[in-house]
N, C-alpha and C positions, 0 to 999 in steps of 0.2 A: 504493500500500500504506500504511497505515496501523499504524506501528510500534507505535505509542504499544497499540494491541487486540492489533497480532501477538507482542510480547513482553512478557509478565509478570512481576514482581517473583516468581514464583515460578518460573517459567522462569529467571530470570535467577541468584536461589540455585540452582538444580540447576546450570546452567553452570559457576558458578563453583566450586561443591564439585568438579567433575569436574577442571576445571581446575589446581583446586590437589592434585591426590590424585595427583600426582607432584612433589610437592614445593614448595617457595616458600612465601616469607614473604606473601605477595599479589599477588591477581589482580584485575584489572579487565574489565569489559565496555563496548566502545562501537559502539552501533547506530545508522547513519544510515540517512537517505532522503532525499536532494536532487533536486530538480528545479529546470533552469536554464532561458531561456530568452533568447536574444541576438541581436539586431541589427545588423549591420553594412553603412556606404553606403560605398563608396569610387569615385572616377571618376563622380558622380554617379547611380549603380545600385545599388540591394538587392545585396550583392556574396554575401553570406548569412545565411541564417535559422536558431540552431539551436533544439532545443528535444530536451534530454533528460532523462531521469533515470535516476540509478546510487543503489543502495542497496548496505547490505552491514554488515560486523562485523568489530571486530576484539578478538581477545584476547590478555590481556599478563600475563605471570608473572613475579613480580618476588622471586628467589631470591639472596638478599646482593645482587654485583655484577653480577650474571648477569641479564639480562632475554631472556624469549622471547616474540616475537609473533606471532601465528597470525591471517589473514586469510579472509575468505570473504564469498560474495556468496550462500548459502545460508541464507537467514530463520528457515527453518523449525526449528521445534526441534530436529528429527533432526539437521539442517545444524550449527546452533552447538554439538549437542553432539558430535559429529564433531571440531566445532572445537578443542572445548576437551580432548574426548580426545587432540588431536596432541598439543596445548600439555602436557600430561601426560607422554605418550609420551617427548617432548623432555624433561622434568624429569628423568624417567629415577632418582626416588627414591622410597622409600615415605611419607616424612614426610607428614602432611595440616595444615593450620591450617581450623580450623573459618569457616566465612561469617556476620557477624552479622546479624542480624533486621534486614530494608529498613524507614526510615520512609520512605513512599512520599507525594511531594509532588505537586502540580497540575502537569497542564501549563504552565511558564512560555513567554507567546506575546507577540513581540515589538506595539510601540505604531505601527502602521502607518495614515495615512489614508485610503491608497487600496490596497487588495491586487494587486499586481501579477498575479494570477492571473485576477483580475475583470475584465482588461483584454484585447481583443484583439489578435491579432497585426498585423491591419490598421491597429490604432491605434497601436501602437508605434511600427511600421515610417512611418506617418504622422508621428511627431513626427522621428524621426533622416532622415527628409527635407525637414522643414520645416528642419531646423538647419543640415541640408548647402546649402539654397537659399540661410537669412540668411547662413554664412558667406562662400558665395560672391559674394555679392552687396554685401559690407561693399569688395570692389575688384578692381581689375580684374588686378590685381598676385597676386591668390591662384591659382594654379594646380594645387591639389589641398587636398583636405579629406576624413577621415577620421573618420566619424562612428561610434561602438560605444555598442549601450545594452547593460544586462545585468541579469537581475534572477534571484532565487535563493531559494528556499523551500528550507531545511534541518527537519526532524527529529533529535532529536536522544534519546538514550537513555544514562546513564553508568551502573553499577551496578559496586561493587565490596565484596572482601571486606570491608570494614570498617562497612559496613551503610549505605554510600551507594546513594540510587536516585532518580536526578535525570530529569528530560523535559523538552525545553525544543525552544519552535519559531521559527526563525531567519526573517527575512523579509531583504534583501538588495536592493537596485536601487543601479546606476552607470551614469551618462552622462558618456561622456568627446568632446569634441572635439581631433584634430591638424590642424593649417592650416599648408600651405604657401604661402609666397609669392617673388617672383622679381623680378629690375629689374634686369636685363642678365646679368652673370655674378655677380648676389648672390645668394644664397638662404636665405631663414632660415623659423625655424619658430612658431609659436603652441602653445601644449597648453593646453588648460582643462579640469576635470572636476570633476563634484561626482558624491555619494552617500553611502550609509550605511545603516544595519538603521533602512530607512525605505520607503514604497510608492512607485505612484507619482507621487505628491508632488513628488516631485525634477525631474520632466521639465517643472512649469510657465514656469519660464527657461528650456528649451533653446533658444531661437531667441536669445536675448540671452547665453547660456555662447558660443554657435556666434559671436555678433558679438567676443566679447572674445578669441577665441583666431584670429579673422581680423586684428582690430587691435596684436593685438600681433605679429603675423608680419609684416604691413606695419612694422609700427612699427621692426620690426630691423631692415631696408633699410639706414636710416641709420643706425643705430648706429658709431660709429668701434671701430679695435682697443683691447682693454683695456691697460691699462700695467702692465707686471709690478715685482714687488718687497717688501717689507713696507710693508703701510700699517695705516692703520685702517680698521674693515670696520664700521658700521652695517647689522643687516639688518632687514627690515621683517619686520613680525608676517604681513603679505600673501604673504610667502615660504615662509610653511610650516615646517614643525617636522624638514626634511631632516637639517639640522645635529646636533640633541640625539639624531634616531633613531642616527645612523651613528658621532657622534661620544662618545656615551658609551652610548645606550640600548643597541646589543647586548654591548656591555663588562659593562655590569650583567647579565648571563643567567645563571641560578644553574648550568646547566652548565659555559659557560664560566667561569664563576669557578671550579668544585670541579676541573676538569681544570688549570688554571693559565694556560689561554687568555686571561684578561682582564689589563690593565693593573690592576683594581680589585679583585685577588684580595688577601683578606688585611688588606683598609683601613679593613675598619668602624670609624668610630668617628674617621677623619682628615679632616682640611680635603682635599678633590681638584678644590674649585672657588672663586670667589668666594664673598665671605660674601652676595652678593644672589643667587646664582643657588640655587633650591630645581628640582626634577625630579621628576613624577610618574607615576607610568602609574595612570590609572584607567580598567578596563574599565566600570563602573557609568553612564559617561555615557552617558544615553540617543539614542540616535539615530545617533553617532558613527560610521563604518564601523569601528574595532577593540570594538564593545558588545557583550557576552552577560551573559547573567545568572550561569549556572556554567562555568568553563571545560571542556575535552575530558576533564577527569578527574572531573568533578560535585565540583568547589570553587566554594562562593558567589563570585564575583567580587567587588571591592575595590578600594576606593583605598589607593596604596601611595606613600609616600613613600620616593623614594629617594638622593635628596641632600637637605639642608634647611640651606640658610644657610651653603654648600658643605662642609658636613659629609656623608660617607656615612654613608646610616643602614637600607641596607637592599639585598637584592639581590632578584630575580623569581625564584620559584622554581615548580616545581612538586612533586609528594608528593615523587619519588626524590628529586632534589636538595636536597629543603630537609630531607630523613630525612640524605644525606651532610653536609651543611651545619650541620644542628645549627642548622635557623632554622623557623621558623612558616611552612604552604605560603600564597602569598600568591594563589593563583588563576588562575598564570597556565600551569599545561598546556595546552597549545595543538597542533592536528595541522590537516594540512592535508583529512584523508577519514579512515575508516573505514582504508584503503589504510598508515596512516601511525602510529607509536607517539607519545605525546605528547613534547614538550620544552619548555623555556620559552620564552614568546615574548611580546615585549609587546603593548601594545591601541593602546590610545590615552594618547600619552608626550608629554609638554610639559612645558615651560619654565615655573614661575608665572610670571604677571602682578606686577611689582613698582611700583615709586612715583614713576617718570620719566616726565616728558610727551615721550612720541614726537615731536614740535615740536623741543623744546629737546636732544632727543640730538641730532639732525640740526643744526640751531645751533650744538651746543658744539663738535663736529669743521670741524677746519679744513683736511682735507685730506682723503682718502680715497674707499672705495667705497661704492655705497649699494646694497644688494641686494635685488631687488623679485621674484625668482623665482629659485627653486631647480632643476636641473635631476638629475640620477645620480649616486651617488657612491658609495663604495666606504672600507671601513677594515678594518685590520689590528689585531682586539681586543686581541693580545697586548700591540704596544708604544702603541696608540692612534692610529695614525697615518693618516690619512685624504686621499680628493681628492676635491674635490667641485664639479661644472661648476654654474657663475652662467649660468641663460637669459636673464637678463634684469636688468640692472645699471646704475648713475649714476655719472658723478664728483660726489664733493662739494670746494667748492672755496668757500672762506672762510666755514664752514655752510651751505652753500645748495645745492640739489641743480642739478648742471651736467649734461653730456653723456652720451647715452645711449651704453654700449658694451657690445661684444659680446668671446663668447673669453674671458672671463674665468674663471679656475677658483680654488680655496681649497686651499693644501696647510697642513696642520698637523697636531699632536697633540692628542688629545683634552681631554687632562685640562691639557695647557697653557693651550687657547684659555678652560675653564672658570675657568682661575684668572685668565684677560687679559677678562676680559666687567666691565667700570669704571659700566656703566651700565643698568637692564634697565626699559623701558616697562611704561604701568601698562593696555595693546590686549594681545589674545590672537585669533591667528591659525593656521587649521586647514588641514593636507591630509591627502588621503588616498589610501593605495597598499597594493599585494600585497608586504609582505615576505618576502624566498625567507630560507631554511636549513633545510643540511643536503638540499635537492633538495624542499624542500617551500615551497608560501607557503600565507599567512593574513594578513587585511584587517586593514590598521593606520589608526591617523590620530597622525598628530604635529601637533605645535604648540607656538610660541613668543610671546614680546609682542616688541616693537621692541627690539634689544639693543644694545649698541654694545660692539666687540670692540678694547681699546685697540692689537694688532700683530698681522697675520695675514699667515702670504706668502700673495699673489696671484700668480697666473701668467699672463699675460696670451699673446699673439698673436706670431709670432716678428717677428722685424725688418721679412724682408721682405714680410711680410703688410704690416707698418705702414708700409710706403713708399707 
């Protein structure tokens, strides 16, 4: 189906008059049309093929505090305005606010080299088992490899009372490799993945993504237990931007801050980190997996500074919250389907690039962990408190990177460890993952340069592991 012909900017004023003529300050419209299609090898076999698509709508009434959202998988104009009569029903007042006149823009369609749609499934399925062959083949020591590719055409359609009428077309592909490996009663794991609102482009490494997520699960074998305690923690730009998402990035969400859920509710305008660390989310980076052009609310996307020189100087909001905030919407409504009301969420969140050579932070630490991959982690926004497991970690031992170990996890406070960061590389390094809230996700990418954290507990392996 073809949303972009099936609904009209004048369909989409009729909607919304219907919508709001039981009340509210504003109403929105958001129409998708997704189709996926995914590959998965595990045990050496196509384990399975999917390929679907869901389309659908949803609408949102937004009356003072009160928001009502009304879902449907029915296109048709009768269908949405069905929909938007409940959304009415439920307002249950006669107040009306008038719809203003749509500037109606182009299709914005994302910069793809290869369209993954162009491609066939024989050929997909051909590359995630060439990747499963190199992985297994990098030793003899790997005893399981989990190959997922995935790739995703979005549609996309915002239109709201306030005379927004945005289209935009979403292009999407991820190839992730997991490798397991074994050497008696050891077992450890590999993960590597790229992708991003990119075609498929991305699959030309898989047989060399598939060898480095073999070599590093060989490579844990030996790894010794970590040692627990406060040290100093240097982590590499190649670790990924884990840290800044969990450790400050969802503290900064303009919900959580207006309900009191943040640690950073209240601070604009305070020191909450070193004066080198600056904090961005910019959806605008092309290519990235957190890129769009308008967010789920048809706000042009932006770069948004949100600390700068550890000053906060800004939080992510999207309309509702940055209307309770009393702050400019910075772009970042975010939902995970049609299924889902929007909330703030970030994109793609990093660390700047500061004026240290990644060399000499590693040099100047004369003790410590060297963190070379991130692995899950988890924080508590209200008091900033966080744990976050090391995949993949070094001793450093009189500057110099020493012994590989494993076990290692990060306990601290958010806004602590920002004002403990003595050092920040002048490398910027990217991952990228499905951040969940609230029971929804949506594709992020974080990123950091080489930082060096001058006191961080580490939690290392218990005793008797380390005998």
């Amino acid at each position: 189906m073809d949303i972009f012909k099936q609904v009209t900017k004048e369909d989409a004023k009729q909607i919304l008059e219907i919508a709001l003529s039981g009340g509210g300050d504003f109403a929105d419209l958001y129409v998708e049309n997704k189709a996926v299609t995914s590959v998965v090898c595990e045990e050496d076999r196509i384990e399975n093929i999917t390929t679907g698509e869901d389309r659908g709508a949803g609408i949102r009434v937004i009356d003072g505090d009160r928001v009502i959202y009304i879902q449907t998988n029915d296109l048709t104009l009768g269908g949405l305005k069905k929909a938007a009569n409940d959304a009415a029903v439920a307002g249950g007042k006669s107040k009306k606010v008038s719809v203003k006149d749509f500037v109606e823009s182009e299709v914005l369609k994302s910069k793809v080299k290869k369209d993954p749609n162009s491609v066939t499934i024989s050929d997909k399925t051909e590359v995630v088992m060439a990747a499963n062959k190199a992985c297994k083949a990098y030793s003899e020591k790997i005893i399981q490899v989990t190959v997922a590719y995935v790739d995703s055409k979005k549609d996309i359609i915002v239109a709201n009372s306030e005379g927004v009428f945005t289209k935009e077309e979403q292009i999407s592909t991820r190839f992730a490799v997991n490798a397991v490996a074994r050497d008696g009663e050891v077992v450890q794991t590999g993960y590597e993945s790229q992708g991003g609102i990119q075609g498929f482009e991305i699959v030309r490494d898989a047989e060399k993504l598939a060898e480095l997520a073999g070599e590093r699960a060989v490579r844990m074998l030996n790894a010794k237990p970590a040692p627990a305690g406060k040290m100093t923690v240097v982590m590499s730009s190649e670790a990924g931007g884990t840290m800044v998402h969990e450790a400050c990035g969802h503290g900064l969400e303009g919900d959580l801050v207006f309900r009191g859920m943040s640690v950073y509710a209240g601070k604009l305008g305070e020191v909450v980190a070193s004066e080198k660390v600056t904090v961005v989310d910019d959806a605008t980076i092309e290519g990235r997996y957190g890129y769009f052009g308008y967010d789920d609310e048809g706000t042009k996307a932006e770069k948004t500074v949100l600390i700068e020189n550890g000053v906060l100087k800004n939080y992510m909001t999207d309309l509702h919250y940055a209307e309770k905030l009393g702050l400019k919407p910075t772009g970042n409504g975010r939902r995970q389907s049609y299924a889902y009301r929007p909330v703030p969420r970030m994109s793609n969140t990093y660390i700047a690039p500061g004026n240290d050579d990644p060399e000499e932070i590693i040099s100047s630490t004369e003790k410590g962990l060297y963190v070379t991959k991130m692995g899950g982690g988890q924080v508590n926004t209200t008091n900033g408190e966080f744990v976050f497991d090391v995949a993949e970690g070094y001793l450093i031992e009189n500057g110099k990177i020493g012994s590989l170990v494993r076990g290692a996890t990060l306990i601290g406070n958010g806004p602590q460890v920002l004002r403990e960061i003595e050092m920040v590389g002048n490398d910027l390094g990217f991952s990228l993952g499905t951040c969940g809230k609230e029971g929804q996700g949506v594709p992020v990418s974080d990123a950091q340069p080489t930082i060096k954290i001058k006191s961080i507990t580490v939690g290392g392996l218990i005793e008797e592991e380390q005998k």
